[in-house]
N, C-alpha and C positions, 0 to 999 in steps of 0.2 A: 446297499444293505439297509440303512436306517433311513428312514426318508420325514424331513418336516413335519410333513401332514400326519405323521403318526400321533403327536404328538397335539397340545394346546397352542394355541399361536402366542403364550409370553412364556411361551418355553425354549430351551436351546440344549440341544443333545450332542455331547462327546464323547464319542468310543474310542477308549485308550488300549494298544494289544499290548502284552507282553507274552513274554515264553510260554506262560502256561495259564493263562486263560487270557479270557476280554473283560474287560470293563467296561461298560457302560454307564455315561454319568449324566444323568437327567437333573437337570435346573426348572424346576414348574414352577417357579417363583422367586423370588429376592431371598427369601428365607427358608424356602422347603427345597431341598438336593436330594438325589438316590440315584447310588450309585448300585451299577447291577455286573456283578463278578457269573462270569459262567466256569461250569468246574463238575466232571464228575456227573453230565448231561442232568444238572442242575441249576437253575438262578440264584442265586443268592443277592436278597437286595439288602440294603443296610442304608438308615437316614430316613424310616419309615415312622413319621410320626403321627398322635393320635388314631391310632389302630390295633385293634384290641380282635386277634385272628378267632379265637374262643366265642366273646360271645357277639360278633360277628357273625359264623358259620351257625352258633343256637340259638338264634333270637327268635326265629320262628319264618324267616324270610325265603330260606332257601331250605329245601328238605331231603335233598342228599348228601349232607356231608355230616359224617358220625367222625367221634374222637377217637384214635386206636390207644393202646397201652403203649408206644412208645411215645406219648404225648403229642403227635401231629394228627391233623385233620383230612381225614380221606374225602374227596369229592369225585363225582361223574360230570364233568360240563361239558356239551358238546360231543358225548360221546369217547373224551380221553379220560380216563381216571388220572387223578392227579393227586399227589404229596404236599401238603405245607404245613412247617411246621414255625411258630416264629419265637425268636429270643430279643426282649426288648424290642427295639427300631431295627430288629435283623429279622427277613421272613427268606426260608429256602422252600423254593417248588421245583417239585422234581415229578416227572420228568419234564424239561422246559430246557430251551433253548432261545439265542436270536431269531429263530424263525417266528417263536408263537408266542414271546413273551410278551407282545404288547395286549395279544388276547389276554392274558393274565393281569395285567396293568388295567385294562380297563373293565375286565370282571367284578378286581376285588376295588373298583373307584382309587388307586392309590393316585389316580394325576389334581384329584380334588383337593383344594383345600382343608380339610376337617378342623385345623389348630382352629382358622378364622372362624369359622361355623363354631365351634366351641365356648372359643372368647366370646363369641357375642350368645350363648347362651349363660355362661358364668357371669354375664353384666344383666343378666335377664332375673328379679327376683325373685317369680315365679318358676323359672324355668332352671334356675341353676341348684336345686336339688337334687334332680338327675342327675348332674357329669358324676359323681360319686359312684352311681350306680352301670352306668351308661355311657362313660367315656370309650372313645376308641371304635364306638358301632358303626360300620359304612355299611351303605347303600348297594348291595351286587346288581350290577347288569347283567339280569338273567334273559336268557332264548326266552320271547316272547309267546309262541308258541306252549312250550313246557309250562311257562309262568302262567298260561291262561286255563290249563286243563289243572295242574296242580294246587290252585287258588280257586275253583270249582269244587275239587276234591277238599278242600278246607275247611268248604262253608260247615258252619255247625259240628263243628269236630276238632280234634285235639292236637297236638303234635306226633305226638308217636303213631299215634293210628294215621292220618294223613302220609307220615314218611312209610309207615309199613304198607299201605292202599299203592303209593307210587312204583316203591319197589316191584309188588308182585305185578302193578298194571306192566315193569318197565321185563318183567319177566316173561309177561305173557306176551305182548309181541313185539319188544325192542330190538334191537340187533345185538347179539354177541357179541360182551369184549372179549371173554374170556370164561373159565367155566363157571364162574358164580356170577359174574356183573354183568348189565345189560346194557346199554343208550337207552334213551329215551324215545319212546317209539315216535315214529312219523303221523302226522294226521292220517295219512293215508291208512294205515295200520289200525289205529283205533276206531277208525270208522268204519271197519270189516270187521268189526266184532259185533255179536249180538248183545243186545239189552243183557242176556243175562248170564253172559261170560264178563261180563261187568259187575253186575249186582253179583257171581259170586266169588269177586276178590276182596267185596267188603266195601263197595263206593255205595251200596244200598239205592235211596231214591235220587241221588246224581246221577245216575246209569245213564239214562236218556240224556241228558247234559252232556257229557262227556264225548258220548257217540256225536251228537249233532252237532255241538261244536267244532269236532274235528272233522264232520262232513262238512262244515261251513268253510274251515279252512283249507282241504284238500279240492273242495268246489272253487278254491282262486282267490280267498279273502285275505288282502294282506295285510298285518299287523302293523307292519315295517311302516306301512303309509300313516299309524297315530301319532307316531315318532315326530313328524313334522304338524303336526295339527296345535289348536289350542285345546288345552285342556277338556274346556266344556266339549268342542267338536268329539273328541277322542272318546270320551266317559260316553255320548251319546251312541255311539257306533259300537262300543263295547258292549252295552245295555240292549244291542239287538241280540247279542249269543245268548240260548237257552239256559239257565242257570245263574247266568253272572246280574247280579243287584251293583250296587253302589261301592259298596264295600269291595268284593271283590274287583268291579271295576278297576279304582283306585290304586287295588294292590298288584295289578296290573302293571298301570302305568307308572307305580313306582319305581317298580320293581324288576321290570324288561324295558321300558319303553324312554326311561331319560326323564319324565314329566314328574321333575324335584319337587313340583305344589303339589301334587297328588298325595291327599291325606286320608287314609282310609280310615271310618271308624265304623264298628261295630256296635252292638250293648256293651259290651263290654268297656273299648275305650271311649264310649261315649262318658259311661260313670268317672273312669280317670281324670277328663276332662271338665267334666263336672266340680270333681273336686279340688284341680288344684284352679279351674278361674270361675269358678261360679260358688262358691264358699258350699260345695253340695246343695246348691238350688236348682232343679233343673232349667233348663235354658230353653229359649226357643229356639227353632232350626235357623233361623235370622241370626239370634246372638250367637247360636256356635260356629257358624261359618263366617261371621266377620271375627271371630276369634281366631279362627282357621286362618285367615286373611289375615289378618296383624302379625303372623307367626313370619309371615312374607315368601318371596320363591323358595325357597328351602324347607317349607313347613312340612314334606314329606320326609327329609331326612330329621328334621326334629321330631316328629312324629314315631319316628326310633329308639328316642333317645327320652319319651314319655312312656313308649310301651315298656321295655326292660325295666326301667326305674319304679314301672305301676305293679310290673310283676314280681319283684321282689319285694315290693311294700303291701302290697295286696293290696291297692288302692279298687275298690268297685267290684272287687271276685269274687264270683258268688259258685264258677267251676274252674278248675284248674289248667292250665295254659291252654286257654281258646285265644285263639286269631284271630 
């Protein structure tokens, strides 16, 4: 059923049955437990700390998941639409089961640390202005693939338009889940569309990115192999796809690929960054990437936790939610 290697090697997993459901009790540390109740071809976890499901799923990181009116968060991953809603340290995904809850586990980062990443930003006293704003934000492990057309579609663009461009891309040739929702199409797919069943879902001058990209990928290029690379190696290989600069690199390897240093900045969060270590002086690309550097392997996930806090403050905005 449950096997080790699911799991972090200083973790230890006990599945308790009784009559009516299972439990599941994951130990990921000396101080963090979650316990996972199945019921009602739902999970229910409980012991979830520092994680905040809301502005998570709105930060701007992932761009299929809308809020419904009964308070939970609708998402497409992998092609299953999925339910989560959370109360406190309690998050229910539905539909979920022991077969695919560890895909869930490791989507939403819950086997991570975050309190530890926290506390040592609350001792930070530039950097502990944020948790106010920004606590609770994890990192999704998003399909590498989707993460790289959808972060194309980003550049120079906003939120809503980006989430509404995916959608209709995911309408026009993704697979059917059902009669309104799609998956997200295959490289194969998007690379059988012309330029300009592209440009008219509203991707405009990304068209040709988009297409060649995903003939780069359907032609054999595997993502999966940056996963294991350093950093620099990865950014470099990323930076041969038509489209993608630095920035989106980055948000890449954020964001699908596991590479926690990966710090994407923009104009945009470059001014944020400006302002809270360089007193608004601009810096040189020297000083901001050993700023980058001193933020240490996790500067990608703090990097989350300066965007939300910049976008509520309006630190550097000159447009409203660019990525």
């Amino acid at each position: 059923m449950w096997e080790m290697a699911d799991f972090p090697e200083n973790s230890a997993v006990f599945p308790v049955d009784s009559l009516h459901c299972n439990i599941l009790r994951v130990y990921l540390s000396a101080h963090s437990i979650m316990d996972i109740e199945y019921k009602n071809n739902a999970a229910v976890i409980s012991g979830i700390k520092c994680f905040n499901l809301a502005s998570s799923c709105g930060c701007g990181q992932a761009f299929r998941w809308r809020e419904t009116d009964e308070g939970e968060w609708c998402g497409i991953v992998g092609g299953e639409v999925v339910n989560v809603k959370q109360e406190g340290e309690l998050i229910t995904i539905s539909p979920c089961s022991e077969v695919n809850i560890n895909k869930w586990i490791n989507y939403f980062d819950l086997e991570r640390d975050y309190e530890t990443i926290e506390n040592s930003i609350k001792g930070d006293r530039t950097l502990s202005v944020c948790l106010p704003y920004a606590s609770g934000i994890h990192v999704f492990n998003q399909e590498p693939f989707e993460a790289l057309e959808s972060f194309i579609i980003s550049s120079c663009n906003n939120i809503k338009r980006i989430s509404n461009t995916i959608e209709k891309l995911c309408k026009l040739c993704g697979e059917r889940i059902d009669d309104k929702l799609f998956a997200f199409p295959t490289p194969e797919a998007i690379a059988a569309l012309s330029e300009k069943e592209l440009m008219d879902i509203g991707t405009g001058y990304r068209a040709p990115y988009i297409k060649k990209s995903a003939q780069m990928v359907a032609d054999g290029f595997e993502l999966e192999k940056l996963r294991g690379m350093t950093i620099e190696q990865a950014r470099k290989e990323l930076l041969a796809f038509p489209g993608v600069g630095p920035k989106v690199a980055d948000c890449v390897l954020l964001f699908s690929l596991s590479h926690t240093d990966a710090f994407p900045i923009d104009v945009w969060m470059g001014r944020a960054m400006t302002e809270l270590y360089f007193d608004s002086k601009k810096p040189s690309r020297r000083d901001m990437a050993a700023a980058v550097e001193r933020l240490g392997a996790y500067s990608g996930i703090i990097q989350q936790y300066i965007f939300h806090y910049a976008r509520y403050k309006k630190l550097g905005r000159s447009k409203p939610d660019l990525k």
